[in-house]
N, C-alpha and C positions, 0 to 999 in steps of 0.2 A: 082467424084471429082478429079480433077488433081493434080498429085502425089507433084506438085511444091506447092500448096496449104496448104496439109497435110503436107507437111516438116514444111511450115512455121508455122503453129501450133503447130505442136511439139514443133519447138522449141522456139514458145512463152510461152508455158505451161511449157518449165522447167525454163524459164528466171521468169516466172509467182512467180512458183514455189519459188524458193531460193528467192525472193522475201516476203515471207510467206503468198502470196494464191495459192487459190486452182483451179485449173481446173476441171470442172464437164460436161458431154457429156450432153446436151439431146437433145430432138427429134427434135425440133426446129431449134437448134443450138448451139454451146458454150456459157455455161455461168461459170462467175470467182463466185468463194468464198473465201472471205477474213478469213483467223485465225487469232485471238487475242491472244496477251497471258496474263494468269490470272493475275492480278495487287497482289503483297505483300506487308498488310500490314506493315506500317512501326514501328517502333519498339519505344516502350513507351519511354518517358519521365519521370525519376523523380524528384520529386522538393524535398526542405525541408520539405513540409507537409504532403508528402507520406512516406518519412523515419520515423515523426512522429507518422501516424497512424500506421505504422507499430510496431515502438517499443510498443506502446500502446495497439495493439493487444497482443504481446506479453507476454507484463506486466498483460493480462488479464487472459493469460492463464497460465501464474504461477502461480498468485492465484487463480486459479482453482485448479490446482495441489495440491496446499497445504493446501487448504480447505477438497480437497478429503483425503489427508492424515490424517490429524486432524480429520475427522469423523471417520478413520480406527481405529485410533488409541483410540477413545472414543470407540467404540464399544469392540476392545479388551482391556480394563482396564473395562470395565463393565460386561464381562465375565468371569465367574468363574472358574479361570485355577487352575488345578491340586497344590497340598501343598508336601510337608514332612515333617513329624514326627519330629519337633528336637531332641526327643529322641535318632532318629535312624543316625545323625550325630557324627563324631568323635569329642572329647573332643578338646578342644582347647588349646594350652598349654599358659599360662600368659609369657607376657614380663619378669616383676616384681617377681620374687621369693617370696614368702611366709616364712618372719621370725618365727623362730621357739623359741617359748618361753620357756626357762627351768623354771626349780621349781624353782629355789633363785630369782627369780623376773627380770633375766636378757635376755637379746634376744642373740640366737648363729646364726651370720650370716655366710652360708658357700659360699665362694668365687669363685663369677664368673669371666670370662673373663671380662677386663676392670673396674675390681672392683680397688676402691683405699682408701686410708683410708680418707682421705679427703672427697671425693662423696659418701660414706656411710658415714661420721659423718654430713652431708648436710641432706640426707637422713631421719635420726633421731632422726635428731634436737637436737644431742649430740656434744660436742667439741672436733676437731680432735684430741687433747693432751691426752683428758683423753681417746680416744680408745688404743693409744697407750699406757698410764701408765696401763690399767687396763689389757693388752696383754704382758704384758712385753717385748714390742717392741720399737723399733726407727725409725728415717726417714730411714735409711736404709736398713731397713729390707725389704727382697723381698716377698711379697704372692704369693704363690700357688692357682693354681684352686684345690680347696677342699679343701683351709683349711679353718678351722672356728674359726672366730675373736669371741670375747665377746663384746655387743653393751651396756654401762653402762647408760641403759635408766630406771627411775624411783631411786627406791627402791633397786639396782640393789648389788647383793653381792656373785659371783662366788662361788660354794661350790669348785667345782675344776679349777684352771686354764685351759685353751685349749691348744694344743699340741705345738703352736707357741708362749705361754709365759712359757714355760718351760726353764730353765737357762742350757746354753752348756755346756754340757762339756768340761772341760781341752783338751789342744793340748797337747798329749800324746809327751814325748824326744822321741828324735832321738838320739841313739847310735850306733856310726858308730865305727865297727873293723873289720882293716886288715885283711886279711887271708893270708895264708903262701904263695900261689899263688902270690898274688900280691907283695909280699916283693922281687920276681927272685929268683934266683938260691940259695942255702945253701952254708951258707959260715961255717969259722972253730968255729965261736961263740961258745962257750963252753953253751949255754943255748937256749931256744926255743923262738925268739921274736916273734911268734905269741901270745903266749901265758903273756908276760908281755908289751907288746904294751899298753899307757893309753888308755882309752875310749873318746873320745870325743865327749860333752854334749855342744848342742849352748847355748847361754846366752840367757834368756829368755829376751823380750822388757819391760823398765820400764813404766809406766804407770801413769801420775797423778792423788793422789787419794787426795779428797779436798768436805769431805763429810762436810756440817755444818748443828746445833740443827736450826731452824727455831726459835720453840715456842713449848711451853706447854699449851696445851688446856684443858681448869675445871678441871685445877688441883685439888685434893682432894677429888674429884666425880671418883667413880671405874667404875660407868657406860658410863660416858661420856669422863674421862680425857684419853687423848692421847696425845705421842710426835710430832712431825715434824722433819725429817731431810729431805734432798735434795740432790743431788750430783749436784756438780759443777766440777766436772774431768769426767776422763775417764771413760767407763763403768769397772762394777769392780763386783764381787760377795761376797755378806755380808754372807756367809755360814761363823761361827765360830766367829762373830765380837758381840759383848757384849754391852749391854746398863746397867748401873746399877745405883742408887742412894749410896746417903751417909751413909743408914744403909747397902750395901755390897748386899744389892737384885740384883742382874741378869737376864738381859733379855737375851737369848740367841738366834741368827740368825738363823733361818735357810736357806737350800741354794734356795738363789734369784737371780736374774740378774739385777742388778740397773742399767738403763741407763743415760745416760749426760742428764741434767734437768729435770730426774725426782722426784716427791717428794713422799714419802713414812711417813704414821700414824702408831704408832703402839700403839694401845688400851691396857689400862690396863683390863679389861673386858675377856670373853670369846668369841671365834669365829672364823668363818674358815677364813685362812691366804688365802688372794689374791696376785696380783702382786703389789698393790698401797693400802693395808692394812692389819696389824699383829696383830695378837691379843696375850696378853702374858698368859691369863688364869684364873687371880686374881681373890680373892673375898673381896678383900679391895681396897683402892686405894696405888697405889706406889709411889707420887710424894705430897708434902707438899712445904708448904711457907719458902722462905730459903732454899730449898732444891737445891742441883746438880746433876748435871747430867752429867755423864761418858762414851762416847761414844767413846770404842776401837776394835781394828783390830784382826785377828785371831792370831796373835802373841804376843797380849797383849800391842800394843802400843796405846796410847792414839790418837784419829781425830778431836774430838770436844769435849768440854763441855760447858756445859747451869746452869745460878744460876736464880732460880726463886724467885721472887720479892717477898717482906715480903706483899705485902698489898694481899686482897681477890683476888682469879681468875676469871679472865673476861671469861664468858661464850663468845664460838666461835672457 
């Protein structure tokens, strides 16, 4: 074959070539083969009724899901899982305290945080006044965590007051004396002014005292009749202060704390002395028709008196 021949095949087979066929020898002579290239699928379409079927798949297979849970979950509540002993748990401790009843028929609540005298007279279906009159307290009075109030539910009649209606004591004088120190240097005084310096005693604050008799109740009856007084002043204490009638009998105070509106009985009968009732001891009665009443101060001055009506006493 001549060599100008062979060139030009050559270089038909690479023009061939980058063309994308193929040159192939055979015995014959040249023959072309053509390459294809693989075609690619083109790429889906979706419509609105394929997003539908899709969520719906979806939707199929959540409640699949939670059908398989709900059987888990019947299976274990149908299983008999392991208990304990309530026994062997700790006590639990109650919100609500547990009132404590004493013997005179009364309940002693001891005071908790947030306790008030109002939400315990709520509480016991008692009126907030008489917790106070039977405590010998007032609005002002502050409770303590631990103290314990008296709750006048039922039948209710302190043998002893609680440590919060106990009556204060007096505010002790203040007597203030110089000492020689303070007086500076000695002078020619023929005498010691330390020692004849007056004392000086503040004036104690006056206080309105404006006790009055209410009523006299079954008068004539020793087991039932009793007075009424009231304070309408200051708080004051009836330690020393006298009730008496008109044959010169005497009731004698002992020491109480009367607060502003509180009212105060005091039974002719026998009985233990509360903070809202007195008993004076009799085995008759003290008080008849016609009869007055004498109600003075530890000094002997008179605060009120009471004339009780000629007609019969109205029970109450």
């Amino acid at each position: 074959m001549p060599i100008r021949f062979r060139f030009v095949t050559g270089l038909l087979a690479i023009v061939l070539a980058s063309a994308g066929l193929l040159l192939a020898g055979a015995p014959g002579g040249v023959r072309a083969q053509f390459a294809t290239a693989t075609p690619t699928a083109p790429a889906p379409t979706l419509g609105p009724t394929d997003y539908l079927a899709t969520i719906d798949a979806q939707q199929r297979r959540i409640e699949s899901l939670e059908a398989t849970i709900a059987a888990q979950a019947m299976t274990l509540s149908a299983a008999k899982l392991p208990t304990i002993d309530p026994a062997l748990l700790p006590p639990i401790a109650a919100d609500t305290p547990t009132p404590v009843p004493a013997g005179d028929g009364c309940v002693q609540h001891i005071i908790e945080a947030g306790d008030t005298v109002y939400a315990l007279a709520q509480r016991y279906g008692v009126g907030w006044q008489d917790v106070l009159q039977i405590n010998g307290i007032d609005e002002t009075t502050i409770l303590q965590i631990g103290d314990v109030l008296i709750i006048p539910v039922g039948d209710c009649v302190p043998s002893t007051p609680p440590p919060s209606a106990m009556p204060e004591a007096p505010a002790p004088t203040l007597a203030v004396t110089p000492t020689a120190e303070a007086l500076g240097a000695p002078t020619s005084t023929p005498f010691s002014l330390a020692q004849n310096l007056p004392t000086f005693t503040p004036t104690p604050t006056a206080i309105t005292i404006r006790i009055v008799i209410n009523k006299v109740v079954d008068w004539g009856n020793v087991n039932t009749e009793a007075v009424e007084i009231a304070n309408q002043g200051d708080v004051l204490n009836l330690q020393g202060w006298t009730l008496s009638n008109q044959a010169g009998e005497t009731f004698l105070f002992p020491e109480l704390r009367f607060s502003t509106g509180s009212v105060i009985r005091i039974f002719s009968r026998r009985g233990i002395n509360t903070p809202a009732a007195l008993y004076w001891g009799r085995d008759a009665a003290a008080w008849s028709a016609g009869d007055t009443l004498t109600l003075a101060d530890s000094t002997g001055q008179v605060r009120a008196t009471f004339q009780i009506a000629a007609a019969p006493s109205p029970a109450g």
